[in-house]
PyMOL Python script that loads the backbone (N, CA, C, O; Angstrom):
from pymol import cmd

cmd.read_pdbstr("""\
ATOM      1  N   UNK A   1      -0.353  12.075  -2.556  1.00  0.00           N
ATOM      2  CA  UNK A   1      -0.280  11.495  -1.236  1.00  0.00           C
ATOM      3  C   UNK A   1       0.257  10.071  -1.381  1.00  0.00           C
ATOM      4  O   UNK A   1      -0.028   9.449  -2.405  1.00  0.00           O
ATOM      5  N   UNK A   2       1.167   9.393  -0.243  1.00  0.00           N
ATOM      6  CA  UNK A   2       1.509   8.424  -0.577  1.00  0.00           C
ATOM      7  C   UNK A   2       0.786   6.894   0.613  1.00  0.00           C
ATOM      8  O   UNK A   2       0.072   7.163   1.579  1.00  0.00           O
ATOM      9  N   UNK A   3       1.013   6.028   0.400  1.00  0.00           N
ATOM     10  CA  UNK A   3       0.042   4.985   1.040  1.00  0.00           C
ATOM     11  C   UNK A   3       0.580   5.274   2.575  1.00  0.00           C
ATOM     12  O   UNK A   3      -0.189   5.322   3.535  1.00  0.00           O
ATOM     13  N   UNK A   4       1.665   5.415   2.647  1.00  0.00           N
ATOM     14  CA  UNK A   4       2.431   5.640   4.477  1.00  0.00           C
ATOM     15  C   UNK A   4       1.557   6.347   5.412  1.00  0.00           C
ATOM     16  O   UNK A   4       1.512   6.164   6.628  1.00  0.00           O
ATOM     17  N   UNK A   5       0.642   7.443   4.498  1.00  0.00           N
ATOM     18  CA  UNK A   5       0.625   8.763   4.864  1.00  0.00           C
ATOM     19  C   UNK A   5      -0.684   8.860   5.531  1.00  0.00           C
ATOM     20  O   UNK A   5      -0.982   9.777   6.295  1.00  0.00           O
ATOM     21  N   UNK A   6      -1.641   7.640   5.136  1.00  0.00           N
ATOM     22  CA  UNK A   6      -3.139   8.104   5.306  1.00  0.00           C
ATOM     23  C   UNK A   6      -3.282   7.197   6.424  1.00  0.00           C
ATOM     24  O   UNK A   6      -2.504   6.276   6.670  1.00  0.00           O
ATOM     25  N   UNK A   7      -4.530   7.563   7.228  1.00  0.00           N
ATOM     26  CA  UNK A   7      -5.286   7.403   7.952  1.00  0.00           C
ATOM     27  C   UNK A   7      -5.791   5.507   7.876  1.00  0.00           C
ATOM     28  O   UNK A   7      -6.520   4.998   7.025  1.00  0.00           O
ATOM     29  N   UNK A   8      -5.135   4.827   9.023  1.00  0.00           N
ATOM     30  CA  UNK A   8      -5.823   3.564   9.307  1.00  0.00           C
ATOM     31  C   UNK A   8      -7.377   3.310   8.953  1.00  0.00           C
ATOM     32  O   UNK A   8      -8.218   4.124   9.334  1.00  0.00           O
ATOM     33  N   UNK A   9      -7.829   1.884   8.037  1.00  0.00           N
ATOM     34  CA  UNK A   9      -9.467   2.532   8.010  1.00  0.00           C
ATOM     35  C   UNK A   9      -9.445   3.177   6.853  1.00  0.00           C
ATOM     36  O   UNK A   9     -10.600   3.571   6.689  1.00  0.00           O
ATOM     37  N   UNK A  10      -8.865   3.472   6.057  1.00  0.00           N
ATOM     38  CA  UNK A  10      -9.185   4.553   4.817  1.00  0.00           C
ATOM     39  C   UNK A  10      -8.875   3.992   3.692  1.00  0.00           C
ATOM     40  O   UNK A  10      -7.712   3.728   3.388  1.00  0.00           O
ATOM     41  N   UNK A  11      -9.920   3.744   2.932  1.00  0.00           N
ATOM     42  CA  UNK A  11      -9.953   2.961   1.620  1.00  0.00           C
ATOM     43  C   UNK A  11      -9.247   3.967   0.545  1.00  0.00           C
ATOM     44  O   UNK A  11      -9.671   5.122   0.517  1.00  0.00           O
ATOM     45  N   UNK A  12      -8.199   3.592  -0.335  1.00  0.00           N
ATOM     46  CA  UNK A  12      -7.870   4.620  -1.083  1.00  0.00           C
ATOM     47  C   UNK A  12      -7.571   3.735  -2.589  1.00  0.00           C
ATOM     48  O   UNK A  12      -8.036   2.597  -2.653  1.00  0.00           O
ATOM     49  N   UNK A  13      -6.785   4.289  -3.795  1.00  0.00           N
ATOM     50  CA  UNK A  13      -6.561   3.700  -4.790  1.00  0.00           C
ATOM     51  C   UNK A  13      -5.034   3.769  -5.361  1.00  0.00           C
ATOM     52  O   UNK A  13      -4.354   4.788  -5.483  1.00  0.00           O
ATOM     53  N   UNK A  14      -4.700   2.549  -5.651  1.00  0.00           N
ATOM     54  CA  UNK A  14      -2.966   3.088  -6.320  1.00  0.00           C
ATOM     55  C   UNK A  14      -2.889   3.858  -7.477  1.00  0.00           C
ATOM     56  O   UNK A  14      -3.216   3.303  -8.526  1.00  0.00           O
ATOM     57  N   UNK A  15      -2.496   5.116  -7.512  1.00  0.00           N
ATOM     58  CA  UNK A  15      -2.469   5.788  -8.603  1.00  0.00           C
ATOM     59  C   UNK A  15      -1.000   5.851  -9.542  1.00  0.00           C
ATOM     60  O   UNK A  15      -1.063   6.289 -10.691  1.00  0.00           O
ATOM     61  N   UNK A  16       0.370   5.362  -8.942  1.00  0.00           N
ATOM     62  CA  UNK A  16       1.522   5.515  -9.514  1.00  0.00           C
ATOM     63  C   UNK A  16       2.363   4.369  -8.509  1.00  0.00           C
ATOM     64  O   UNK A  16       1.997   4.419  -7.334  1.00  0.00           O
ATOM     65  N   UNK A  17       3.150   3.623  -8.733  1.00  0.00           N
ATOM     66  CA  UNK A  17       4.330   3.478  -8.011  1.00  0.00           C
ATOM     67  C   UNK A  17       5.564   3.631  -8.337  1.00  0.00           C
ATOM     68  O   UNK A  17       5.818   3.229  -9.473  1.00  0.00           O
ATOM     69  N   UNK A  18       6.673   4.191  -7.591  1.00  0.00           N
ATOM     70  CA  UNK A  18       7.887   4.769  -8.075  1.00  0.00           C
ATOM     71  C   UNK A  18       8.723   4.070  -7.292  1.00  0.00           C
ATOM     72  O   UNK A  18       9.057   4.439  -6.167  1.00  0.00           O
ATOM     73  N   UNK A  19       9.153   2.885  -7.921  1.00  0.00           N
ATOM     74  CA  UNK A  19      10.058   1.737  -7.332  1.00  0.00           C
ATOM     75  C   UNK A  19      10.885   1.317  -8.261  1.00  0.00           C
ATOM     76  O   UNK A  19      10.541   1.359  -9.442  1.00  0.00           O
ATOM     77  N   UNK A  20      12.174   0.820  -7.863  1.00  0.00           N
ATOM     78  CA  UNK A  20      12.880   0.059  -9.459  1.00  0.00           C
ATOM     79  C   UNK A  20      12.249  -1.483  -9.455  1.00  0.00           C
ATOM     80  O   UNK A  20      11.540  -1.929  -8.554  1.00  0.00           O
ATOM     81  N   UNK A  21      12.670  -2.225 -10.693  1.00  0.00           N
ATOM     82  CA  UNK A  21      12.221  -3.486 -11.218  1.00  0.00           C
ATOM     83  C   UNK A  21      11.729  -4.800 -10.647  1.00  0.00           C
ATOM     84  O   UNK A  21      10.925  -5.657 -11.011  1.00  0.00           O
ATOM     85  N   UNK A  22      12.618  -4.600  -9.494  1.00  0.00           N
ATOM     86  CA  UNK A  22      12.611  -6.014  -8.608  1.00  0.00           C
ATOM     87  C   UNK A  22      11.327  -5.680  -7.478  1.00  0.00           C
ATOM     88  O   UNK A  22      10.348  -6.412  -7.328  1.00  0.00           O
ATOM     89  N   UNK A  23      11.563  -4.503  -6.793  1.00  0.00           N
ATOM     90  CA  UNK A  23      10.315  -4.535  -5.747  1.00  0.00           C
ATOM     91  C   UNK A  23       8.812  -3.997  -6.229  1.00  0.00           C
ATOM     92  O   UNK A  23       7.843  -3.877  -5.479  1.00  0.00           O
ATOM     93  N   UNK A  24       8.853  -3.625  -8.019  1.00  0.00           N
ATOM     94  CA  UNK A  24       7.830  -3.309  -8.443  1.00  0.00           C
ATOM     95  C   UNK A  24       6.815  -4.781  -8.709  1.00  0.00           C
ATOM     96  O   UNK A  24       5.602  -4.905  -8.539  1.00  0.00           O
ATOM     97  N   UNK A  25       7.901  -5.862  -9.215  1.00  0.00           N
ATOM     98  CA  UNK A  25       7.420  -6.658  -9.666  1.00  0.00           C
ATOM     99  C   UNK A  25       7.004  -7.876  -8.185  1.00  0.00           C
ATOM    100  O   UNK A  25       6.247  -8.841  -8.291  1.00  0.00           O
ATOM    101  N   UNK A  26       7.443  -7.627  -7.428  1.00  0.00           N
ATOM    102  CA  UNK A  26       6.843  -8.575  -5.907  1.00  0.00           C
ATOM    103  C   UNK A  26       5.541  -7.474  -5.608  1.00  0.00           C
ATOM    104  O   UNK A  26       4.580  -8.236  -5.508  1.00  0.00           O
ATOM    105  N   UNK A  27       5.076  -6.203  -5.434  1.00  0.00           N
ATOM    106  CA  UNK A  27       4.673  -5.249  -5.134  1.00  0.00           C
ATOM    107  C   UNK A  27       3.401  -6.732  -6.163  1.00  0.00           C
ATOM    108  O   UNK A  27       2.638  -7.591  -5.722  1.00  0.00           O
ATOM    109  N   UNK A  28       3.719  -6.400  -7.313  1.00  0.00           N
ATOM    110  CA  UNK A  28       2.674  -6.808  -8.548  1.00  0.00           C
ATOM    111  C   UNK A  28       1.892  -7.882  -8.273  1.00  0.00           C
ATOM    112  O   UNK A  28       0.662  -7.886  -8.319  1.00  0.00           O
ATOM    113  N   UNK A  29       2.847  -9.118  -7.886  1.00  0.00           N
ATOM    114  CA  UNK A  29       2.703 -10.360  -7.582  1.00  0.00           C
ATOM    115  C   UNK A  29       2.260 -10.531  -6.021  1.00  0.00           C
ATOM    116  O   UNK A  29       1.975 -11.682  -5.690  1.00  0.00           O
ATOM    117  N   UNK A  30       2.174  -9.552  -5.063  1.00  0.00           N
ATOM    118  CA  UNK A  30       1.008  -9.517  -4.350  1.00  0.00           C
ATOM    119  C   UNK A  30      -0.061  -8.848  -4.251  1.00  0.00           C
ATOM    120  O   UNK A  30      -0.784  -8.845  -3.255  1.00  0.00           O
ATOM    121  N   UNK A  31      -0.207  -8.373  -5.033  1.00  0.00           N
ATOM    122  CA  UNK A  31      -1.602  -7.670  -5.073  1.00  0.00           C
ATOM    123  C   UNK A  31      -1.893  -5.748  -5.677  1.00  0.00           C
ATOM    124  O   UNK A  31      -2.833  -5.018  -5.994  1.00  0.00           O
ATOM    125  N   UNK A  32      -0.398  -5.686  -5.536  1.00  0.00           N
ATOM    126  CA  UNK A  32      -0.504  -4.075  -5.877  1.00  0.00           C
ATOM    127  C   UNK A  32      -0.025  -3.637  -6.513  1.00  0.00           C
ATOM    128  O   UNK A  32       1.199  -3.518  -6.470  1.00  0.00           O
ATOM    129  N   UNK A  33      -1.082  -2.984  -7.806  1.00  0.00           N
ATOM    130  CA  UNK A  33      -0.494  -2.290  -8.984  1.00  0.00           C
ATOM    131  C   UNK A  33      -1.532  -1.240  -9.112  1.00  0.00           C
ATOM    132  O   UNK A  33      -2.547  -1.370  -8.428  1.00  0.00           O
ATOM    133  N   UNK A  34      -1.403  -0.118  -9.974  1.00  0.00           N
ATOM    134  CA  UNK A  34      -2.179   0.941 -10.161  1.00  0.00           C
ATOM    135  C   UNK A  34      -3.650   0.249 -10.899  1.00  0.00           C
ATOM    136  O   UNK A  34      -3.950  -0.539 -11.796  1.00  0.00           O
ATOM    137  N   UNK A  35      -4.390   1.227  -9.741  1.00  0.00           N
ATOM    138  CA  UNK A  35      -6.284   1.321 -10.073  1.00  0.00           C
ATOM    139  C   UNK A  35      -6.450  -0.028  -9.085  1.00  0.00           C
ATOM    140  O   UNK A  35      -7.378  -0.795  -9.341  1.00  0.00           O
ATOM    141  N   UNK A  36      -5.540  -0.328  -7.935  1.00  0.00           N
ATOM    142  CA  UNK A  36      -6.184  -1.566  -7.400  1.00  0.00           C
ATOM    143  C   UNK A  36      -6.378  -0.846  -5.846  1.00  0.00           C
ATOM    144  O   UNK A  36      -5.740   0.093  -5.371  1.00  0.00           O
ATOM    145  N   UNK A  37      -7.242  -1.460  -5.377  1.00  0.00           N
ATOM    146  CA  UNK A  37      -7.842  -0.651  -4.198  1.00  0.00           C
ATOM    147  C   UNK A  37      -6.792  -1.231  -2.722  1.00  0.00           C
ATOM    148  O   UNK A  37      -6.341  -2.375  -2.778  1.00  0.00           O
ATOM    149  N   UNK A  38      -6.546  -0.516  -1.717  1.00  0.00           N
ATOM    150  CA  UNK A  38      -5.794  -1.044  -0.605  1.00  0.00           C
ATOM    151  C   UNK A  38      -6.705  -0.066   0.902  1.00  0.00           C
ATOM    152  O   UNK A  38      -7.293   1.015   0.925  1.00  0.00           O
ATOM    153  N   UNK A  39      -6.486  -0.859   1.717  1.00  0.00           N
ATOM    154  CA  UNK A  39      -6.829  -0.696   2.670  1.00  0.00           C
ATOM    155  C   UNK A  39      -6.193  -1.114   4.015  1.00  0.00           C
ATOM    156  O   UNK A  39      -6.050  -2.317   4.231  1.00  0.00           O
ATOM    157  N   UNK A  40      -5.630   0.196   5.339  1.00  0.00           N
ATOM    158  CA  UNK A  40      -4.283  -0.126   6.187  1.00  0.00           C
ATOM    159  C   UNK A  40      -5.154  -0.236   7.196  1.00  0.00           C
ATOM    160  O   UNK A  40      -5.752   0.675   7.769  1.00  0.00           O
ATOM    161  N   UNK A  41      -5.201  -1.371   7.386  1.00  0.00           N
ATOM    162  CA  UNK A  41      -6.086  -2.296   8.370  1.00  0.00           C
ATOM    163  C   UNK A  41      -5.116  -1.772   9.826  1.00  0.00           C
ATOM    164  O   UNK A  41      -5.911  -1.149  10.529  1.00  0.00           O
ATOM    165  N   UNK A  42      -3.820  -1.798  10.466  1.00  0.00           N
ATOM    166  CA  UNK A  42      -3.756  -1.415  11.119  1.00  0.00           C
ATOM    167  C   UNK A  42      -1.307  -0.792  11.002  1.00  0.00           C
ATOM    168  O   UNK A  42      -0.626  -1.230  10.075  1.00  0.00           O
ATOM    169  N   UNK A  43      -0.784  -0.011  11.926  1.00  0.00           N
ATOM    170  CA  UNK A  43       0.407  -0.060  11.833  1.00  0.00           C
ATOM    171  C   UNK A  43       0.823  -0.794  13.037  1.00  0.00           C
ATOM    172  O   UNK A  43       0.233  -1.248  14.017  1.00  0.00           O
ATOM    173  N   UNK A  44       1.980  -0.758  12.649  1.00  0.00           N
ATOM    174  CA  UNK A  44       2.864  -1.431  13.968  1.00  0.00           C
ATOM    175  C   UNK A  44       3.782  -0.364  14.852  1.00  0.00           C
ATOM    176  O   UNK A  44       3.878   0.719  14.275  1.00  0.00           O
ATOM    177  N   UNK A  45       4.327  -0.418  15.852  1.00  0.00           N
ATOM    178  CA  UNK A  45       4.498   0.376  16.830  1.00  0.00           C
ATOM    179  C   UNK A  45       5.998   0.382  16.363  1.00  0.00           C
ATOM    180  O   UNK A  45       6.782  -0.503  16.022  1.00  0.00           O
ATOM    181  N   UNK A  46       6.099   2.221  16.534  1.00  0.00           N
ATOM    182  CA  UNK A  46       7.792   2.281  16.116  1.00  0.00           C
ATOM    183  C   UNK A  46       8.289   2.015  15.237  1.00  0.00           C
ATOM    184  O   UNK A  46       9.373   1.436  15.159  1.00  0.00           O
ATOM    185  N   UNK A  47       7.415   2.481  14.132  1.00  0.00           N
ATOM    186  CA  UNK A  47       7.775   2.724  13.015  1.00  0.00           C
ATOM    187  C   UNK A  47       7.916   1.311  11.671  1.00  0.00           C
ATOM    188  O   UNK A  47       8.376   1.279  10.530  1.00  0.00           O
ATOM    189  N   UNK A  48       7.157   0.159  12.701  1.00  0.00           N
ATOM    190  CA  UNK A  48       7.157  -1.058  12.042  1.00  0.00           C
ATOM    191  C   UNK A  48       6.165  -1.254  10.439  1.00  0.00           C
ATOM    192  O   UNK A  48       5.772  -0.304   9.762  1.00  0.00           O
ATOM    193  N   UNK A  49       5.998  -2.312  10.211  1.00  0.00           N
ATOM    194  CA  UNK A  49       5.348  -2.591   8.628  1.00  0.00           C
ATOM    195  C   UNK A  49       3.695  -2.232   9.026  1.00  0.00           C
ATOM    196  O   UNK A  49       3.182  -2.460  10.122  1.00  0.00           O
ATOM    197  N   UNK A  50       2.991  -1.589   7.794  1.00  0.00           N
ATOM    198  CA  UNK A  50       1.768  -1.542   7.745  1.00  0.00           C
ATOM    199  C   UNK A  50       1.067  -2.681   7.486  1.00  0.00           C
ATOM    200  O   UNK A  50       1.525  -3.468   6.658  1.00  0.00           O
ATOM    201  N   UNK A  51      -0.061  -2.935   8.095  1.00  0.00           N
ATOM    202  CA  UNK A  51      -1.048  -4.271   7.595  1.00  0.00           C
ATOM    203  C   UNK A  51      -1.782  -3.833   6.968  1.00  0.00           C
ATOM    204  O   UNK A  51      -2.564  -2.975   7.378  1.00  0.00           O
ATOM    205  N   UNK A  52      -1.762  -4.477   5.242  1.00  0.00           N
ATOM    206  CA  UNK A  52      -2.595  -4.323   4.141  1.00  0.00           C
ATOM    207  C   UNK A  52      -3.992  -5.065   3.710  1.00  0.00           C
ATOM    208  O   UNK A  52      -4.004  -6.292   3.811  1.00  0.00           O
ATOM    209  N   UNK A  53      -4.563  -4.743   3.479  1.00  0.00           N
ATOM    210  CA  UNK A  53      -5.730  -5.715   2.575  1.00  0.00           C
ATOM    211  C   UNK A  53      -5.551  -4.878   1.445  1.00  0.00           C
ATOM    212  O   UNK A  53      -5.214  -3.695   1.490  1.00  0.00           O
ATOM    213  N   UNK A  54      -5.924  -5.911  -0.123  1.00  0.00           N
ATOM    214  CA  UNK A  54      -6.181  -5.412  -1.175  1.00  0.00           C
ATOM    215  C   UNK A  54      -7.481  -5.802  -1.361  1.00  0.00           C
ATOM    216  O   UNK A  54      -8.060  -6.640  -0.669  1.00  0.00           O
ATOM    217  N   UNK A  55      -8.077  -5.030  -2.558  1.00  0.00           N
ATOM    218  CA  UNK A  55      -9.077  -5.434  -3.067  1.00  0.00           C
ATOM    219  C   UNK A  55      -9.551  -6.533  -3.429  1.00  0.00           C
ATOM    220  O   UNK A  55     -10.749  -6.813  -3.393  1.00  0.00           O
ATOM    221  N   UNK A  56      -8.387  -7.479  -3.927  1.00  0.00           N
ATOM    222  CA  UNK A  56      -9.039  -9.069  -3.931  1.00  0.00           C
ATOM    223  C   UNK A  56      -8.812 -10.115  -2.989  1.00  0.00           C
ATOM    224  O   UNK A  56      -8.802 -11.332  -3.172  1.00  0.00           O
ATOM    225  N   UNK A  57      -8.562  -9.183  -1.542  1.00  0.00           N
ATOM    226  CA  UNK A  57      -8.670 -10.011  -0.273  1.00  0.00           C
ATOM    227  C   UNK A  57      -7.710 -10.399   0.089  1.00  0.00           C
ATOM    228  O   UNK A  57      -7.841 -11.292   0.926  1.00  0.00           O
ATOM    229  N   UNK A  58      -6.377 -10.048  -0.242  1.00  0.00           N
ATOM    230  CA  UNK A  58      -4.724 -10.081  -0.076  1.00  0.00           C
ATOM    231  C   UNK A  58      -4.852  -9.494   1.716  1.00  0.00           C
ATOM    232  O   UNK A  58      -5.652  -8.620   2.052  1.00  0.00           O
ATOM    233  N   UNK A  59      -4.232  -9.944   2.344  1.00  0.00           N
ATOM    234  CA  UNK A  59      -3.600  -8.913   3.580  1.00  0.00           C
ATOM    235  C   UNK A  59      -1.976  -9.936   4.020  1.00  0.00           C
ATOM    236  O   UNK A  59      -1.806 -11.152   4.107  1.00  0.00           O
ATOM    237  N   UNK A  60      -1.048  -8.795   4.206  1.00  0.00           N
ATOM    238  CA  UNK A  60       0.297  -8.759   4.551  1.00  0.00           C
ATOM    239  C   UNK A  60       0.805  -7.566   5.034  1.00  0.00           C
ATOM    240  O   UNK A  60       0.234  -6.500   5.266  1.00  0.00           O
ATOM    241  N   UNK A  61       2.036  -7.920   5.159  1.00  0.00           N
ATOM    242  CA  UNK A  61       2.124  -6.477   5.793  1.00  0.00           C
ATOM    243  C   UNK A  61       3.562  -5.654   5.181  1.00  0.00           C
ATOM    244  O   UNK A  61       4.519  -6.296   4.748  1.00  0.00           O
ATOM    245  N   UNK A  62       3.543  -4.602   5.213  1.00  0.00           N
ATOM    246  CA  UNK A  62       4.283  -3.740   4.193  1.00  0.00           C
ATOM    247  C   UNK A  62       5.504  -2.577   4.552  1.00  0.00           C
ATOM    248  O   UNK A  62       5.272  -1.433   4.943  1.00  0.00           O
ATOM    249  N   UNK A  63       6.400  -2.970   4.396  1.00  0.00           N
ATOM    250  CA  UNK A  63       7.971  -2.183   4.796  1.00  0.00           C
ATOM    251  C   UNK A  63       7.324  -0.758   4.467  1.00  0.00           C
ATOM    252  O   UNK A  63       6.783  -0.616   3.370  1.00  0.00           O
ATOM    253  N   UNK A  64       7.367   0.463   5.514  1.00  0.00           N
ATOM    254  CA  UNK A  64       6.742   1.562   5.586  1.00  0.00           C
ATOM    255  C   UNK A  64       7.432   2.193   4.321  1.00  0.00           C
ATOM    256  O   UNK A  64       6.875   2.890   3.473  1.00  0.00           O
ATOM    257  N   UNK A  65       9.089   1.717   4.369  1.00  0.00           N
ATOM    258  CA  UNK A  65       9.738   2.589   3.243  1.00  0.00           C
ATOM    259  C   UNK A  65       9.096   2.389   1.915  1.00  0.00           C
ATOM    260  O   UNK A  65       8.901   3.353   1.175  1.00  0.00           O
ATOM    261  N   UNK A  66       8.713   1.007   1.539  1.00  0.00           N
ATOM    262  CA  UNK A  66       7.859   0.566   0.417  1.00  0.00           C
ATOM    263  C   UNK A  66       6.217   1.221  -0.104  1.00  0.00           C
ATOM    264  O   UNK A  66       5.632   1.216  -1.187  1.00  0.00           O
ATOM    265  N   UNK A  67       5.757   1.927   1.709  1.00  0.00           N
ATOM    266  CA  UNK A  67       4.515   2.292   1.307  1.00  0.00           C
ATOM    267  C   UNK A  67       5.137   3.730   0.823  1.00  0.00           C
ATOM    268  O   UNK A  67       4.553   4.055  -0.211  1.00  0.00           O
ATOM    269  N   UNK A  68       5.731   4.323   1.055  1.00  0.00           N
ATOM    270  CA  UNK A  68       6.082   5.806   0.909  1.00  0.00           C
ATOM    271  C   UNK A  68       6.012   6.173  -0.660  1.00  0.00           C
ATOM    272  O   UNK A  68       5.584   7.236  -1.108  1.00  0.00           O
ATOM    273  N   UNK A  69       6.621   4.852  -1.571  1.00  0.00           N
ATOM    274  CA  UNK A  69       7.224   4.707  -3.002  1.00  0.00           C
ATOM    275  C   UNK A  69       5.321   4.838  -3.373  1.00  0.00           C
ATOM    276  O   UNK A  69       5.046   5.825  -4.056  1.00  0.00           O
ATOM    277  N   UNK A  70       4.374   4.135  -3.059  1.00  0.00           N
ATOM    278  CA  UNK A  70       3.297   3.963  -3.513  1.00  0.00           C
ATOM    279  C   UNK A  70       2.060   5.111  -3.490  1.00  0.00           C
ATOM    280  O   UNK A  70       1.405   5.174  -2.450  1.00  0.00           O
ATOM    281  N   UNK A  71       1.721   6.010  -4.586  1.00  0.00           N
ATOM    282  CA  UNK A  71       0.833   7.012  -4.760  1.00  0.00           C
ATOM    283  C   UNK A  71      -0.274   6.918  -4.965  1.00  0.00           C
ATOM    284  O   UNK A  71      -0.648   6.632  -6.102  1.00  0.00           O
ATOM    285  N   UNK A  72      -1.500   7.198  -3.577  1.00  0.00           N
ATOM    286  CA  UNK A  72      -2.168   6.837  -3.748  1.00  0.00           C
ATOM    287  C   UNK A  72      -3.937   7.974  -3.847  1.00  0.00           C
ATOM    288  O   UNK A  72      -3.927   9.144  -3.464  1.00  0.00           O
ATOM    289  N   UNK A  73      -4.640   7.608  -4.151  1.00  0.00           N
ATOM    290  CA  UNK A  73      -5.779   8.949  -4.174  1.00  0.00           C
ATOM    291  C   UNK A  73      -7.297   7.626  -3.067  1.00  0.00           C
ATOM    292  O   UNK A  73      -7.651   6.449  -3.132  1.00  0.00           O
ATOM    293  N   UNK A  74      -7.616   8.726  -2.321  1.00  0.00           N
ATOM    294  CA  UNK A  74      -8.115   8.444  -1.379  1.00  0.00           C
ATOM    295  C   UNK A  74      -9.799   8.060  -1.899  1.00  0.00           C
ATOM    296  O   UNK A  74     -10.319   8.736  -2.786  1.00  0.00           O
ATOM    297  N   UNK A  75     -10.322   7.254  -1.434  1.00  0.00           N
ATOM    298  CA  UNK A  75     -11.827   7.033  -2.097  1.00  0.00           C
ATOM    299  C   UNK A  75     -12.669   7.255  -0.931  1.00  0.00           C
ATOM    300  O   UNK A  75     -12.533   7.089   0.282  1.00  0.00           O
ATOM    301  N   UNK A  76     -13.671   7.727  -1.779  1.00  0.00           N
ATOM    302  CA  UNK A  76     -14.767   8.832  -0.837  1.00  0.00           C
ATOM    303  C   UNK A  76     -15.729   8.009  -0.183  1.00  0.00           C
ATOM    304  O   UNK A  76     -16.596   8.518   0.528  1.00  0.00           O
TER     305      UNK A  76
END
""", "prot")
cmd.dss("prot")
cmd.show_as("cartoon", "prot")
cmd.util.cbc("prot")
cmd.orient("prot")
C-alpha cells in the first residue's frame, strides 16, 4: 500500500521508498525514511498536497505524486 492511498487519521509506517536520488534525499532531510512513523492529518481539495506529521513532530505537506512513490504498512 502506498502513503496516497490510506485513510486521513491513520497512523502507518514507511516500509520502502521508490524515488531517484534527489527527492529521496529531501524526502530524508524532512523527516521520511523507512521504519519512521507518518500520519495524513488532512488532504487538499482536487487532488492537492497531503498534510503530514512525522513521528518526530515534522508536519508539511506532500506532492500526492511523491506520496504514491512511498510504501507504507498500516499500524494497528
Amino acid at each position: 500500500m502506498t502513503l496516497d492511498r490510506i485513510a486521513d487519521h491513520t497512523l502507518c509506517r514507511v516500509s520502502a521508498i521508490r524515488l531517484a536520488a534527489a527527492p529521496l534525499e529531501w524526502l530524508r532531510a524532512v523527516g521520511i525514511f523507512e521504519g519512521e512513523r507518518i500520519e495524513i492529518l488532512r488532504r487538499a481539495a482536487f487532488g492537492g498536497p497531503l498534510h503530514l506529521r512525522t513521528g518526530s513532530g515534522g508536519e508539511f505537506a506532500l506532492d500526492r505524486s511523491l506520496a504514491a512513490s512511498i510504501e507504507i504498512q498500516p499500524e494497528a
